[in-house]
Backbone as ProteinMPNN parsed JSONL, in Angstrom:
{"seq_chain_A": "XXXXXXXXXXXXXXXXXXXXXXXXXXXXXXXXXXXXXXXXXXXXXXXXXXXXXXXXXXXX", "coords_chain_A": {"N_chain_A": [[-29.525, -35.439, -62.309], [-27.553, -32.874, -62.021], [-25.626, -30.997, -63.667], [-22.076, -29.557, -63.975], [-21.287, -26.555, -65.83], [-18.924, -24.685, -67.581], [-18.5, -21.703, -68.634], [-17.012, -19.841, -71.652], [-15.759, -16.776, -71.924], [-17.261, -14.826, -74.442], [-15.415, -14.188, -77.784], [-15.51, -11.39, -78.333], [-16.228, -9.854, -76.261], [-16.394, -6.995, -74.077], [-15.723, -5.791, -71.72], [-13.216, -6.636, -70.112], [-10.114, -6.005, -70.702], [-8.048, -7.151, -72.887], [-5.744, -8.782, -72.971], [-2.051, -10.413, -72.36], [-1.676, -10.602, -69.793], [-3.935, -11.178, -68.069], [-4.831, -13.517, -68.526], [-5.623, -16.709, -67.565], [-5.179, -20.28, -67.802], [-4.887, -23.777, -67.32], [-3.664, -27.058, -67.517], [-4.016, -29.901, -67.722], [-1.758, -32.91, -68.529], [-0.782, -35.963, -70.486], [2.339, -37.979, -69.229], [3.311, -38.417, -72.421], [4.659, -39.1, -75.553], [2.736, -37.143, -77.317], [1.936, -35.242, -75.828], [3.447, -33.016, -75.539], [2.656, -30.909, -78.155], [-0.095, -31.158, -78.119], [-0.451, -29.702, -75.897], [1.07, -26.829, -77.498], [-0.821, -26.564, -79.594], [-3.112, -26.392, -77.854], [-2.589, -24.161, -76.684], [-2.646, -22.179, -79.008], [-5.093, -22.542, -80.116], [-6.243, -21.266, -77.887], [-5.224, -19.02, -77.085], [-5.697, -17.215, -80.051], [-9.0, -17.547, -79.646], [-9.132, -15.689, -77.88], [-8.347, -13.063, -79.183], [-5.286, -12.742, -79.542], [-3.244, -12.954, -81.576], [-1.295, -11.973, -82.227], [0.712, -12.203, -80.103], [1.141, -15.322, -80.588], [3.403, -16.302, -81.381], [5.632, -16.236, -79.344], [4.404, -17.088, -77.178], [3.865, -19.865, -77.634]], "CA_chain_A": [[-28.305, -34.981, -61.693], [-26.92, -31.313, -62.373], [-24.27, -31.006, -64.607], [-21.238, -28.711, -63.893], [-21.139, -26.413, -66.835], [-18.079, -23.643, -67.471], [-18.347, -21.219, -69.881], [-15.855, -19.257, -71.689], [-16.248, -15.417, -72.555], [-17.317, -14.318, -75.889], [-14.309, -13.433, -77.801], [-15.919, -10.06, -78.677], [-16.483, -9.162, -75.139], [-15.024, -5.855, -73.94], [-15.611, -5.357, -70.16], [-12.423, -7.118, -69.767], [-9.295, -5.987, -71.922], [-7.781, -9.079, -73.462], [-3.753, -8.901, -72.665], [-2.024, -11.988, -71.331], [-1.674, -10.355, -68.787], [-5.022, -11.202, -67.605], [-5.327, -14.92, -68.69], [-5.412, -17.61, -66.911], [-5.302, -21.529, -68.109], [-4.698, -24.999, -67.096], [-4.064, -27.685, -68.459], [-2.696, -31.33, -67.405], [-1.509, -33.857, -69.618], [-0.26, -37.012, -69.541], [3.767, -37.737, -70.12], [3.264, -39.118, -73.499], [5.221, -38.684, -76.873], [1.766, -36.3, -78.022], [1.465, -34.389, -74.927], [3.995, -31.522, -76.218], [1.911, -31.239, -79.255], [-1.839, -31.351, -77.878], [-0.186, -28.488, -75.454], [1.425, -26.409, -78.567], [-2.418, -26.667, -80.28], [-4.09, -25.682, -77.111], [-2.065, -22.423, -76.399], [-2.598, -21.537, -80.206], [-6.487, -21.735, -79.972], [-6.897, -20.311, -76.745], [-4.848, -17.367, -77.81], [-6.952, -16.841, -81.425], [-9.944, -17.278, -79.483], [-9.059, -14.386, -77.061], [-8.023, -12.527, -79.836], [-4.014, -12.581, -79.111], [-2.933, -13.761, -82.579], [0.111, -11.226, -82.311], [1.862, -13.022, -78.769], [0.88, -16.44, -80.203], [4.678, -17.73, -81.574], [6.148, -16.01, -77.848], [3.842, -17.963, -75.668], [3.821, -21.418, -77.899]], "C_chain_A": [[-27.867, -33.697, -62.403], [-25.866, -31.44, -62.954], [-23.441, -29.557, -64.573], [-21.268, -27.714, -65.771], [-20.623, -24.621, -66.755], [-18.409, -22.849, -68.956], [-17.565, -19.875, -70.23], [-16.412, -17.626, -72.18], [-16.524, -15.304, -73.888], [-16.107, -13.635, -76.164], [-14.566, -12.19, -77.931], [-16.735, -8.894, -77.185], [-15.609, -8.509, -74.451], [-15.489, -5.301, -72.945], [-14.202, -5.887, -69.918], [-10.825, -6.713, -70.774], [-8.53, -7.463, -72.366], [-6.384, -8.773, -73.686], [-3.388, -9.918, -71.774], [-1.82, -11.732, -70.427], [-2.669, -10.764, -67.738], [-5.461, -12.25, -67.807], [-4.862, -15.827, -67.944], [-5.592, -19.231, -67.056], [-4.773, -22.625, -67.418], [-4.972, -26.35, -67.378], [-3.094, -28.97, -68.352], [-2.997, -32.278, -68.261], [-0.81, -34.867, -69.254], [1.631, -37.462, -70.083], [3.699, -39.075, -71.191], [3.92, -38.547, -74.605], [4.106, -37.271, -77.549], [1.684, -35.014, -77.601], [2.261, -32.721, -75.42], [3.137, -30.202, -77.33], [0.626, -30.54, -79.384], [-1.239, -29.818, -77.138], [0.287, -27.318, -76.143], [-0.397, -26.084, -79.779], [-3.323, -26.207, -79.373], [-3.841, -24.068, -76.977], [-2.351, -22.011, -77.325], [-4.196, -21.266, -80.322], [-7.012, -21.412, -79.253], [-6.437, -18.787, -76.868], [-5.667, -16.916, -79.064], [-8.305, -16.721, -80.54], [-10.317, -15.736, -78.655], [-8.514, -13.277, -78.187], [-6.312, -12.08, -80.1], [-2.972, -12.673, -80.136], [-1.286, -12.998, -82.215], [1.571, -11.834, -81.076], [1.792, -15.107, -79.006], [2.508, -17.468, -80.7], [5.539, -17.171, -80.484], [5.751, -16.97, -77.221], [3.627, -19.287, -76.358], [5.553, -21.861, -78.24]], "O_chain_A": [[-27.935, -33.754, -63.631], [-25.087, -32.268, -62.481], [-23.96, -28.539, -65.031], [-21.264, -28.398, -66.795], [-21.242, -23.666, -66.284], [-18.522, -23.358, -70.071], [-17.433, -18.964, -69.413], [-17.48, -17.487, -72.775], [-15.696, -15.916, -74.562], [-15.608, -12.796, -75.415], [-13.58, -11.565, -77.539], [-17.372, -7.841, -77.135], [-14.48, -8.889, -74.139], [-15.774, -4.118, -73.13], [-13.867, -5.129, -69.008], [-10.666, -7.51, -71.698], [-8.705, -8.617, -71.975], [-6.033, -8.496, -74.833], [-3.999, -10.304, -70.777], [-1.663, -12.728, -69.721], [-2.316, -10.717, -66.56], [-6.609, -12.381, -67.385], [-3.674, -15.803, -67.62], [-6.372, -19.589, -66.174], [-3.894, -22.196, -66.671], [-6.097, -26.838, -67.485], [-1.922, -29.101, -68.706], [-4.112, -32.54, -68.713], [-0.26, -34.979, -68.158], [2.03, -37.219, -71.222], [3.922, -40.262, -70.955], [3.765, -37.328, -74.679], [4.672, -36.423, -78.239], [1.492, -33.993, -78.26], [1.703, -31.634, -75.573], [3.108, -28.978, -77.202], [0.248, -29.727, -80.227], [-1.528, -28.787, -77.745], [-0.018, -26.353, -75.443], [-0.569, -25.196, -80.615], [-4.326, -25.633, -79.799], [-4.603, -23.111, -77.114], [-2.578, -20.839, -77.025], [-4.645, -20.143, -80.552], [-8.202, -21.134, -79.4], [-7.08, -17.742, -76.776], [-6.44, -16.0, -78.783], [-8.831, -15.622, -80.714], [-11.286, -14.982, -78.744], [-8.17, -12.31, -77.508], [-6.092, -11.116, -80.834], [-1.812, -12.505, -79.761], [-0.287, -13.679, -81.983], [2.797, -11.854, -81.186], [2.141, -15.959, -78.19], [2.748, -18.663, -80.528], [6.616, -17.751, -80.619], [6.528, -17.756, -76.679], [3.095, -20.069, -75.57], [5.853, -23.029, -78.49]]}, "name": "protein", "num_of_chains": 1, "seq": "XXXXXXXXXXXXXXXXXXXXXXXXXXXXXXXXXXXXXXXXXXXXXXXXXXXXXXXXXXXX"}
């Protein structure tokens, strides 16, 4: 059976400029005491990985 498989840009890839302007995520959770949390930890290493470190205590 084929397996779906997404893959994310290299952070060091520069056809694309890297401003949040240009990102796009999603990301459902479930309403649990954690969920704030797990969402607060995702935005922080999806921003570092895109290189964003400077917008990352705005957008968390």
């Amino acid at each position: 059976m084929p397996a779906a498989v997404t893959v994310c840009p290299h952070p060091v890839d520069t056809r694309t400029p890297r401003v949040p302007e240009n990102l796009t995520y999603s990301l459902t959770l479930p309403s649990a005491l954690a969920s704030p949390a797990v969402a607060r930890s995702a935005a922080r290493t999806i921003l570092e990985a895109h290189g964003l470190d400077d917008v990352t205590a705005a957008a968390v």
